[in-house]
N, C-alpha and C positions, 0 to 999 in steps of 0.2 A: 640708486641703481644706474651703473653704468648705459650710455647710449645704445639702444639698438635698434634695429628695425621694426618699424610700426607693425604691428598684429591687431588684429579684429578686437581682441580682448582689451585692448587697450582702454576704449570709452569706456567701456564697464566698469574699470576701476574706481574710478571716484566713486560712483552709489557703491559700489561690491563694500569698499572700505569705509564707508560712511557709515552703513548698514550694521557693519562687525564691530563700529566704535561702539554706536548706539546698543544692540542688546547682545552682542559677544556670539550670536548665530546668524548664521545664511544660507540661500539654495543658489546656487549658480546655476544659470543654464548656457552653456555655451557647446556651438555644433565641433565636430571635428576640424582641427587644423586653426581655430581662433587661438590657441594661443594660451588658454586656461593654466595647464599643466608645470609651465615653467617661467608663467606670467607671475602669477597672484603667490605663489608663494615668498617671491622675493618682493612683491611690493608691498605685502605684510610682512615684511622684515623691515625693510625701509621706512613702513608707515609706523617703526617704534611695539611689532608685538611684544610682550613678555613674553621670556621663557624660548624653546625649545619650539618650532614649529615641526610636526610632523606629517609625512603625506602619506595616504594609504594608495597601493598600486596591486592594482589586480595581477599583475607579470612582473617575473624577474627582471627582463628585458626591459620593460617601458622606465622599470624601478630604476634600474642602470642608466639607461639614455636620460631619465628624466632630470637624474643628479649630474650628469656631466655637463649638459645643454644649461643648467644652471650655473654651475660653476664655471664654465668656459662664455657665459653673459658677464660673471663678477672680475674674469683673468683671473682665476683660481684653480688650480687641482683641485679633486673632487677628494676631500676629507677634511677640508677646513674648513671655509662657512658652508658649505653644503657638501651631506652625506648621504651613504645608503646602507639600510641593511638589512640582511633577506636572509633564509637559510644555506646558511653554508659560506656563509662571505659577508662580511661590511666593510665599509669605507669611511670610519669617521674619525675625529678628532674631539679635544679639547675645547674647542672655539666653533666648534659646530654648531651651526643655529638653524639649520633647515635639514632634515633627516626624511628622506625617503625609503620607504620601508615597505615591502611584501605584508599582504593583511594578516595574514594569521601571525604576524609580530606581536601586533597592538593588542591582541587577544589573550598572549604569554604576558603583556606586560601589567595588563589589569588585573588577571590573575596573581600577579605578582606581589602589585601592590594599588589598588583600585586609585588611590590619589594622584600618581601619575606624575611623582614630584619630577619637576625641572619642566614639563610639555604645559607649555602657555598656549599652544590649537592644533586641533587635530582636523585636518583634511581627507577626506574621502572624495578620491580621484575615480572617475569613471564610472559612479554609482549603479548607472544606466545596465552596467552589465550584471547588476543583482546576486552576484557571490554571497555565502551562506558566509564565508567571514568579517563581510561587508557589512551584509544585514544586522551581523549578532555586536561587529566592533560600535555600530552605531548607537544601537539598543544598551550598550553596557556603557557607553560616554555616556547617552541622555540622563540615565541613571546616576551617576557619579556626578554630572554638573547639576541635578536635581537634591541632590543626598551630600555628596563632599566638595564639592567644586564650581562653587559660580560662578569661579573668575576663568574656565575652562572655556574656550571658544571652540565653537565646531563648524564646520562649512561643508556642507554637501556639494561638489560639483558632478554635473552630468550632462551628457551629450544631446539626447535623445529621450530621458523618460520626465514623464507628464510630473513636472515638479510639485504642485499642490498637494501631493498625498505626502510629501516628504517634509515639506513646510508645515502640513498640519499636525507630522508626528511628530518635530522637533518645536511643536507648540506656538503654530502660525506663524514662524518667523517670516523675514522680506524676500521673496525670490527675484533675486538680479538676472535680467537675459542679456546675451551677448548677440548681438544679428551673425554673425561670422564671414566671411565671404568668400566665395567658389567664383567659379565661371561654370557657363554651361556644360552638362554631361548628357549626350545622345547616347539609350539606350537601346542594344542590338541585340536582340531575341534571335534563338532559334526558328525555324519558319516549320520543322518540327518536331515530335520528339525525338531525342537520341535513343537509336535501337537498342532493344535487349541484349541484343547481342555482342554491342559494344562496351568494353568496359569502360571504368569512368577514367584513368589515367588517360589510354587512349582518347576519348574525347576532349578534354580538358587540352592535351596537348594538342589535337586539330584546331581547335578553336585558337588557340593561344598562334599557332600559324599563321591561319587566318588573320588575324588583327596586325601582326607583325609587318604583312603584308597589304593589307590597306589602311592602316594607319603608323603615322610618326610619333617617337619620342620614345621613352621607357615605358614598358610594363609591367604590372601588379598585378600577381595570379594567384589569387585565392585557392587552397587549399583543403583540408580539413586539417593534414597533420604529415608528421614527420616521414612514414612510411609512402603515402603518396605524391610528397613533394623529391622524395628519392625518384620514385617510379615516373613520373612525369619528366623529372632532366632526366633522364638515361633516354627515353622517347625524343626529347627534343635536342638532347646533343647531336644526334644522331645527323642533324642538315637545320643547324642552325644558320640565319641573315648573318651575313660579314657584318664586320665591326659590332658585333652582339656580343654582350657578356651573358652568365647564366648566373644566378647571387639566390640559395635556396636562404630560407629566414624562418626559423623555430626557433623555440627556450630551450632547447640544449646544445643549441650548438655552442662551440667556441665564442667567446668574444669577441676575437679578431673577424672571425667572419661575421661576427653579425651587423658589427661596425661596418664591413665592407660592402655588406647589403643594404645599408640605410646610407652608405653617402652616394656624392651625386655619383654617373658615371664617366669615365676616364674622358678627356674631349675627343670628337669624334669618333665617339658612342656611344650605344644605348645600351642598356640591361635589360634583363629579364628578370622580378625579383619574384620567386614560387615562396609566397605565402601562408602561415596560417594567419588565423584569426585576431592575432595579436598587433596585428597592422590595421585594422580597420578604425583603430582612435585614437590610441596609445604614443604610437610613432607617426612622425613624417616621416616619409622616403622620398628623397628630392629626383624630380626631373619623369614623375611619374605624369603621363597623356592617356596610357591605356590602363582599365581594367580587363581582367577576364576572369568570369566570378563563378567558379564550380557549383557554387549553391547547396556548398554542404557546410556546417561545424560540429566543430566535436565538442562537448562539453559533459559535463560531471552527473552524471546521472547515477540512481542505483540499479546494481546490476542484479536483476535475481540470483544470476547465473552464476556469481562470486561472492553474492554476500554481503560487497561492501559499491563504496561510489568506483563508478570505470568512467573514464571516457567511452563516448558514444558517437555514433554520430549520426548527426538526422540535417532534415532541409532545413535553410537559414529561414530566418523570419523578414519579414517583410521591412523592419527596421532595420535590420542586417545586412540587409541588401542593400538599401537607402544609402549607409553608412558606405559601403564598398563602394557603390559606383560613385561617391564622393572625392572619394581619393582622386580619381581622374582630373577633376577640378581644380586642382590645387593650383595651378600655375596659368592655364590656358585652357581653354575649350580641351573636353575627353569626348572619349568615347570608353564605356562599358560595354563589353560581350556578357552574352548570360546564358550557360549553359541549360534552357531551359526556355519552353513555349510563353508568349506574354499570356495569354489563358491560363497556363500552369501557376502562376504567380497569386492567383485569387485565392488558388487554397493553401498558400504560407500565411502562417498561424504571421499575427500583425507585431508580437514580440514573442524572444525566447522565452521560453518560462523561468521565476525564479530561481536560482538552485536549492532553495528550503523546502519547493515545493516539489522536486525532482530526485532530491540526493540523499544519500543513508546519512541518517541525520546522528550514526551512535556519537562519534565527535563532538555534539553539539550537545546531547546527553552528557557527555561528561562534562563541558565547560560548565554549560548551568549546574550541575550538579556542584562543582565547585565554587560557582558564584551565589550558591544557597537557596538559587530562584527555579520559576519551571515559566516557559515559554507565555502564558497566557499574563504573569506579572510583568514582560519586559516591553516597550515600543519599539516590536518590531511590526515593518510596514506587512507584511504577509505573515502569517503564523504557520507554523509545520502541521502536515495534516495530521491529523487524531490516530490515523493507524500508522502511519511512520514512526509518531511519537514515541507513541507504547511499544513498539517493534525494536526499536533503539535503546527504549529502555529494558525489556529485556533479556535485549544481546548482554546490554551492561552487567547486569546480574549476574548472567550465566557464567563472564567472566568474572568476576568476581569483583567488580570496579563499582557497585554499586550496593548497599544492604539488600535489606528488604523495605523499608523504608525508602528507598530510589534516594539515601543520603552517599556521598562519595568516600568510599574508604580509602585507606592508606595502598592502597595495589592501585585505584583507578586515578589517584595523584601522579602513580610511577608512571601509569598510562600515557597520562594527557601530556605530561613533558615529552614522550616521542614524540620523535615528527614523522609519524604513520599511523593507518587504522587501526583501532582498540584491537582488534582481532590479530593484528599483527604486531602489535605493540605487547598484547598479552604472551604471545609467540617468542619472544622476542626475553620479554624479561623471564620467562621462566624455564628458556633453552640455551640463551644468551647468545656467544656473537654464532656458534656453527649456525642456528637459522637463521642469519643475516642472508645468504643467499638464497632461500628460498619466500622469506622477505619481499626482496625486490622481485622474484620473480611473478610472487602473486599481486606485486602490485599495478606489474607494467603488462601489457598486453601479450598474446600468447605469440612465444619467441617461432615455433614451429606449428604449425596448425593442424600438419600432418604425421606428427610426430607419434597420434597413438593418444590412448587415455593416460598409462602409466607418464606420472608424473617424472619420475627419475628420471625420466628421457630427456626434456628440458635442463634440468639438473646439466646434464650430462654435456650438452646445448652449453649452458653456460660457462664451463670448466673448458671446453674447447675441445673435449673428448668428441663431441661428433660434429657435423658439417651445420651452420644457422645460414637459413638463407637470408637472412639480415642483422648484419653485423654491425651494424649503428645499433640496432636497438641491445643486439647481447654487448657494446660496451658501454649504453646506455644502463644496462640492469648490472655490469659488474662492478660499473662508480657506485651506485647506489648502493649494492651491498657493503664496498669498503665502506662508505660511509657510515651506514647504519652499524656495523660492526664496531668501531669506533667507540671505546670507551665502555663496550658491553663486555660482562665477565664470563669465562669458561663456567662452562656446567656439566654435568654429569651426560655423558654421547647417549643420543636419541636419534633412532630410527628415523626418515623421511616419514614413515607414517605419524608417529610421537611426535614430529615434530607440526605436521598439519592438523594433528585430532586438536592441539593447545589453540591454534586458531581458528578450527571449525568443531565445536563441540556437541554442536547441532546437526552437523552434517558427517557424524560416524554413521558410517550404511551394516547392514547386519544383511547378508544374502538370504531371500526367503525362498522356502523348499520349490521345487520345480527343477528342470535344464534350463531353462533360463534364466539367465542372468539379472535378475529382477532384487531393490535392495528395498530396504525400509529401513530411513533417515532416523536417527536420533531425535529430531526435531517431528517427527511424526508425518514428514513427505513421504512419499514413493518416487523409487529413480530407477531407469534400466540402462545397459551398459550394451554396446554392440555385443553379441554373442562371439565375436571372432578376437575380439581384445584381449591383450595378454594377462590382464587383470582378472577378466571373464569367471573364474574361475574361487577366487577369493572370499573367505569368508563373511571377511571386515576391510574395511578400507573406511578413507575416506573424501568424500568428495569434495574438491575442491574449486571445482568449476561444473556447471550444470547450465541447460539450454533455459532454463526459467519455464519450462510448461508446467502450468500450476497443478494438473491431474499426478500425471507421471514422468519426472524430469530425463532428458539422455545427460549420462554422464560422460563428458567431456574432457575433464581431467582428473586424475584422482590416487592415491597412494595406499598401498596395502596396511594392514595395520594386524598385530595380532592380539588376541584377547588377553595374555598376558602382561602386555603395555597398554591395552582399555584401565586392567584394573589397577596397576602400576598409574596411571594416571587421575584416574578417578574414581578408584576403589572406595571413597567419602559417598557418592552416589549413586553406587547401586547397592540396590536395595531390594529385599522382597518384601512381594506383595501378594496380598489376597484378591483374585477376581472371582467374581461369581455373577454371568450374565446370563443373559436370553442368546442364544444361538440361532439367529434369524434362521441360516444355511441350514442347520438340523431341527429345528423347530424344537428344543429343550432347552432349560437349563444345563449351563456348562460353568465347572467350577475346579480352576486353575489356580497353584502358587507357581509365584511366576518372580526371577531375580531379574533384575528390571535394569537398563541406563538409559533414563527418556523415554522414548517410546518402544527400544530393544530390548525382546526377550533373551536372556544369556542362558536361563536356565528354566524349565518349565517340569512340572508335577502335578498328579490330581492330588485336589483339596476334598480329604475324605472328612472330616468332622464339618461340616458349613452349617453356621447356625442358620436356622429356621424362619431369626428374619432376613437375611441374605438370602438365602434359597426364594422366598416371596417375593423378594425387592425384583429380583430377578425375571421371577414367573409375573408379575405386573408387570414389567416391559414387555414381556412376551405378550402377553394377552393386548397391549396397546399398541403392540406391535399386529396382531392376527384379530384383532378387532372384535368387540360383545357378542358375534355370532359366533368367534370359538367356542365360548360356554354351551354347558346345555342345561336342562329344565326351561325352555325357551317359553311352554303354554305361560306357566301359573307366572313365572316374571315377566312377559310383554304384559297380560292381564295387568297387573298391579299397579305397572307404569303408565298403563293406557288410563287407569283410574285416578294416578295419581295428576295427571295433566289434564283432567277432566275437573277436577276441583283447582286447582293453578287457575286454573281460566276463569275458574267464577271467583279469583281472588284468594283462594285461601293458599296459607302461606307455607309450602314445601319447599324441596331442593327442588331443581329443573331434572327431567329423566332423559331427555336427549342422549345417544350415544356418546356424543363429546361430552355432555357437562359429567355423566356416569364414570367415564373413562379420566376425567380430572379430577375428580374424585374420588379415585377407586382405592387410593390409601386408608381413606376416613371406613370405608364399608367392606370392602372384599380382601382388601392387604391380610388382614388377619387370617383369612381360610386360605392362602395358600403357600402355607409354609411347607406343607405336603408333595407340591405338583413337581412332577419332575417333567413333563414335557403335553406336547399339545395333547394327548388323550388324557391326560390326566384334569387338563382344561373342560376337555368334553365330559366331564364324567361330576365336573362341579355344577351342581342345580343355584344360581346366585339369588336364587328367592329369599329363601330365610337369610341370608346375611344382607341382602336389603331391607326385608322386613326390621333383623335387629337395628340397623342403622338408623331407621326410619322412627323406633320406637313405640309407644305404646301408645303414647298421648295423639302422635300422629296418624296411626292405625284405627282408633277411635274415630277421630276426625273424617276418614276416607270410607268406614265401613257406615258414618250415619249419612257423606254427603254423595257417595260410590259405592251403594251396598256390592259386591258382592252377588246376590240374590235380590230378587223379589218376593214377594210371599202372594201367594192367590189368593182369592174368596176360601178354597176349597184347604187352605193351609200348606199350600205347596209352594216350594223354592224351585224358583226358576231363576238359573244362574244366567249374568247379565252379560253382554259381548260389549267390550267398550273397543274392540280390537278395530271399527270399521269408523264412518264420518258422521256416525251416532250411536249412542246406545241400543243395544238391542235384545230382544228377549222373543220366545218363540211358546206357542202353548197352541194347543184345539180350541176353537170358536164358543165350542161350549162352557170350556172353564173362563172367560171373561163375561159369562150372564150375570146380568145386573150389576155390572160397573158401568157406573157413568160418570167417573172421572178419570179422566186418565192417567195412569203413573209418570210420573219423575224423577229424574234424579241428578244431585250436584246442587251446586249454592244457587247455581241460576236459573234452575227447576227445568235442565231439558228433557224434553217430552223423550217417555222411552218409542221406541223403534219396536211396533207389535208386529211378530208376523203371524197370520192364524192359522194354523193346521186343520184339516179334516181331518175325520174319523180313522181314516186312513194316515194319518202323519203326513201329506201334502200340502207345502202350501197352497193357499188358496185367496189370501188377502193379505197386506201390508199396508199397517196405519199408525200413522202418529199423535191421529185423534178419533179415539174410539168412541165418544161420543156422536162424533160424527159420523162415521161407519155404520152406527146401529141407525141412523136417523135416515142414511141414504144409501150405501152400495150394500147394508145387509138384505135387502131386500131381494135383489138380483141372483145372492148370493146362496137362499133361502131357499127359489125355487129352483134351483140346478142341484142342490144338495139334499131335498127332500128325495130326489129320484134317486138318486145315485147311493145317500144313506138313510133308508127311510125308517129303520130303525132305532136310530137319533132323533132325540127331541129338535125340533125346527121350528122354536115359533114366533107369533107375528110380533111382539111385542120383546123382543130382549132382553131389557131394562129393570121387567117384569119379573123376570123369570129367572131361576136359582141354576146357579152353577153346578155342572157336573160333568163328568168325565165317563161315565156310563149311561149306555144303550135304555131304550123304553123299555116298563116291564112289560113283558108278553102277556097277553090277554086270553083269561082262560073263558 
């Protein structure tokens, strides 16, 4: 390797390469500006790798600069020993032996062809930032140098994240640290928050003043993205420092200018370079002293609100930051501004979250689906959550890129070679190139905001028929669609609407009755639309952008559609169908055929033949809906249940009678009587005794009437019917029909004492006992001489025990 100036990375090399000799893996850890990125690739060229070295680069940009900073170390143009290639552009050769490359490359080329002939190591640059194509290119290497390729080397490098879980998934390999080296960076907080009422451009650019002005050298101003690094120069050209240059730095711009924003600046002066995120490890930018760090990024997240991943943007993480106010470091003592209280810093999350963990993962559905596997067989360092997963898979489905079996058919092949979301890829191949433009438009952020729900407008927006207030981005979306059009075939003209139903198939809205503009989603949401919108009015449309409230979504962007291009489209799926439920709202049975797409009714009629078990399936919601008190004959069945929980307890072996366990059972016992019910009187009008008794049986019936009679029988041969309904059994008779009982009745396995009340002559109580033994031995006495008075023509006498039961008065005495 030709001579050059020492970097931090440098010691590292010998163990880095020692390490790679020895088992063909490694983790690197080295901080921003050591030197990693365009170090180690050529010194495993140098140190004799085989094969094809490859590097994976989170950014076009870094991918770009990282190949030429290489090449221009060897006195090479960038396409001979070292190249790039990304979507939409490479730079290589014949004699190319170091290939830096955009990650989702590595991912086409497994797919491809999993052995990976001619790539003797594969590098994964900038790990730290946790890309879902990062994740999964790793996961499908480990696999292939496990299964086809031992002689594959892989080397993790990263900035910032904790290496041991990376080393333990590529199977404990050696993790090499690089120390790196800065100078001091003094950080400068807000003293306090920036008002509401300031926007964030405005601030960002006071701040960025400020520093300009007490402190020297060039500045690095963190951004989130393209539209606010416009809005911030236009604020700061406005009374910029002499000898200032202004150098804005995103992945779309030109080349030339991005090269002109990472070299130094001109002598005798400084820059300004506005920022995104792509600066923070990727690139040096020479002669940078100051930061000024918004404390926002935008990154890949999924969007309810679309469907698929959008950039977002939320507060940096605490790593993030770290990483930012490093830059300042690079040559001399910095200083960092932080648009933001040092208090406010505690509650940044301490890194951004994965993008597996954050983003619509349908893309990732179809790789694996293609590489035969599912998420829980591969070593990936975080796993996709459970309801992303299945949500992804499906999307896949619906479009057609997957069976049923979640195996990949020949459509979700044509898929995965777009380079766009399934949704828009399915778009795509079955409209061909005319929805290339509205392709790009759903891809990229919304070109007008105030433009209206109707979709066309944007359209419209884009063609140049009406006014965009941001013209980077509409000719940011019209390269994209030439692109995407490219090599795609004419098809048969389809409406704006036909052209969105093929990539929101879920999100066909059907207007539900009212003046309000209220829909119900194909996917079985609720979305409402401002009542003053020119759509407002529409039967069918569909929605193509939504605010994500998971009740009832506002629809935000969206396209008419008519029912005649529903079934021109998807005339395979719809279907009729038989409903027959409980009508909570009318409290009946309600029984609809209904022409169905998803959760939209197109066509609806009463269902006049409904069998009898339908009708009941129906009428048991209802009742478990209006709960065992709708029924009625409520005496003789709370009776039977109180009896039957009274032998439960002494162990004998029944169902439980409880209202829930009843009601989860009510298939096995009552299902059968209500094939008849058509609504809640018809409820009331069912006595559930005998159909519990049938359930219950006969054997069980026996059981309950010898350990719960039912009755008791008296000395005198009388039934007296038993109350189990209270917190014991109980039974009620006159004083004189228990003469000469001197044991007390029972009942149930555990023999509990019946509950006697005893009546006077008169039918009053007059005593309660549950040991009438005992009664006759002690309170009948009491009892005796207050009732001799009061009925003296009733027997009353001293001895009870004694003495014969009866129910009639003394004979009269002639």
């Amino acid at each position: 390797m030709p001579a050059a100036d020492a970097l931090p990375i440098d010691e590292a090399l010998p163990d880095l390469l020692a390490a790679m000799a020895r088992g063909g893996a490694a983790v690197l850890q080295a901080p921003p500006g050591a030197g990693k990125t365009t170090r180690v690739p050529l010194a495993l060229l140098e140190a004799g790798a085989a094969g094809r070295i490859v590097m994976l680069e989170p950014r076009r940009l870094a991918a770009r600069a990282a190949a030429e900073r290489m090449a221009a170390t060897l006195g090479e143009p960038v396409g001979q020993t070292v190249g790039y290639r990304m979507r939409g552009a490479s730079k290589t050769g014949p004699d190319t032996r170091i290939e830096v490359v955009t990650e989702g490359i590595l991912t086409r080329w497994l797919q491809a062809d999993p052995e990976l002939p001619g790539i003797g190591t594969v590098i994964f640059d900038e790990f730290h930032e946790r890309s879902l194509n990062a994740d999964l290119g790793l996961a499908l290497c480990l696999e292939v140098r496990a299964a086809l390729r031992e002689d594959l080397r892989l080397l993790v490098m990263s900035a910032t994240l904790d290496a041991a879980p990376v080393a333990a998934l590529m199977g404990d390999v050696p993790v090499v640290t690089s120390a790196g080296r800065s100078y001091p960076v003094e950080d400068r907080y807000l003293p306090r928050p920036v008002p509401k009422t300031t926007r964030f451009p405005a601030a960002v650019a006071g701040l960025t003043r400020q520093a300009l002005a007490e402190a020297e050298g060039s500045a690095l101003v963190f951004l989130p993205g393209e539209g606010e690094i416009r809005q911030v120069a236009r604020l700061l050209e406005q009374d910029l420092p002499t000898h200032t240059v202004l150098r804005p730095l995103y992945g779309a711009m030109k080349l030339a200018e991005q090269r002109a924003a990472i070299a130094p600046a001109p002598a005798g002066q400084r820059k300004v370079v506005l920022a995104t995120s792509i600066a923070e490890t990727s690139l040096t930018i020479e002669d940078v002293r100051i930061v000024v760090d918004g404390g926002r990024a935008r990154r890949a997240r999924f969007d309810p609100a679309s469907g698929m991943s959008r950039l977002v943007t939320d507060p940096v993480s605490r790593a993030e930051a770290t990483q930012r106010a490093g830059r300042a470091g690079r040559v001399a003592p910095g200083l960092c501004y932080k648009l933001w209280t040092k208090g406010a810093e505690g509650a940044f999350a301490a890194f951004a979250p994965p993008e597996i963990a954050v983003a619509d993962l349908s893309a990732l559905a179809l790789d694996l689906a293609i590489w035969g596997t599912g998420p829980s067989d591969l070593a990936l360092l975080t796993p996709p959550p459970d309801g992303a997963w299945a949500e992804a898979q499906a999307l896949c489905q619906s479009l057609g890129a997957l069976d049923a079996e979640m195996r990949i058919t020949d459509h979700g092949h044509a898929l995965a070679r777009l380079p766009t979301h399934p949704r828009l890829a399915h778009m795509l191949r079955r409209a061909g190139a005319q929805a290339a433009p509205l392709a790009a438009l759903l891809s990229e952020r919304d070109l007008d905001r105030n433009a209206g729900v109707d979709l066309a407008r944007r359209l419209a927006i884009l063609r140049g028929d009406a006014p965009c207030p941001d013209p980077g981005a509409r000719a940011r979306v019209q390269a994209e669609a030439k692109r995407l059009a490219r090599d795609l075939p004419k098809a048969e003209t389809l409406s704006l609407g036909a052209q969105a139903a093929l990539a929101y198939p879920d999100r066909i809205g059907l207007r539900r009755p009212g003046d309000d503009p209220r829909y119900l989603l194909s996917g079985g949401k609720g979305a409402v639309m401002d009542p003053a919108a020119s759509l407002a009015g529409a039967r069918l449309l569909v929605a193509t952008d939504l605010d994500g409230n998971p009740r009832e979504a506002r629809i935000r962007q969206a396209a008419e559609l008519s029912e005649a291009e529903l079934r021109a489209l998807y005339g395979d799926q719809i279907q009729w169908r038989d409903h027959c439920h409980w009508s909570r709202r009318h409290r009946r049975v309600e029984a609809r055929q209904q022409e169905m797409f998803g959760a939209l009714v197109l066509s609806d009629r009463i269902w006049r033949d409904v069998p009898e078990t339908a009708r009941a399936e129906a009428a048991l919601a209802g009742l478990r809906d209006l709960g065992l008190e709708a029924l009625g004959g409520k005496a003789g069945f709370a009776r039977l249940r109180a009896r039957v929980a009274l032998c439960r307890a002494g162990g004998i072996e029944l169902p439980e009678m409880s209202d829930d366990a009843l009601l989860a059972a009510a298939e096995d016992w009552l299902l059968p009587y209500l094939g008849q019910v058509r609504g809640a009187e018809d409820l009331r009008a069912l006595d559930p005794l005998e159909p519990l008794r049938t359930w219950l049986g006969w054997d069980a019936l026996q059981a309950i009437e010898v350990q719960a009679p039912a009755a008791i029988t008296t000395p005198l041969g009388r039934k007296l019917p038993v109350d189990y309904s209270g917190d014991a059994p109980e039974v009620s008779a006159r004083v004189q029909e228990f003469f000469g009982v001197t044991r007390h009745p029972t009942v149930g396995p555990g023999r509990v004492p019946l509950r006697i009340t005893l009546l006077s002559p008169g039918q009053k109580p007059v005593a309660v006992t549950s040991d009438l033994p005992g009664f006759w031995a002690g309170g009948y006495a009491d009892l005796r001489k207050d009732m001799r008075g009061r009925y003296p023509k009733h027997p009353w006498p001293e001895d009870p025990t004694e003495a014969d039961p009866t129910v009639r008065a003394k004979p009269r005495r002639r």
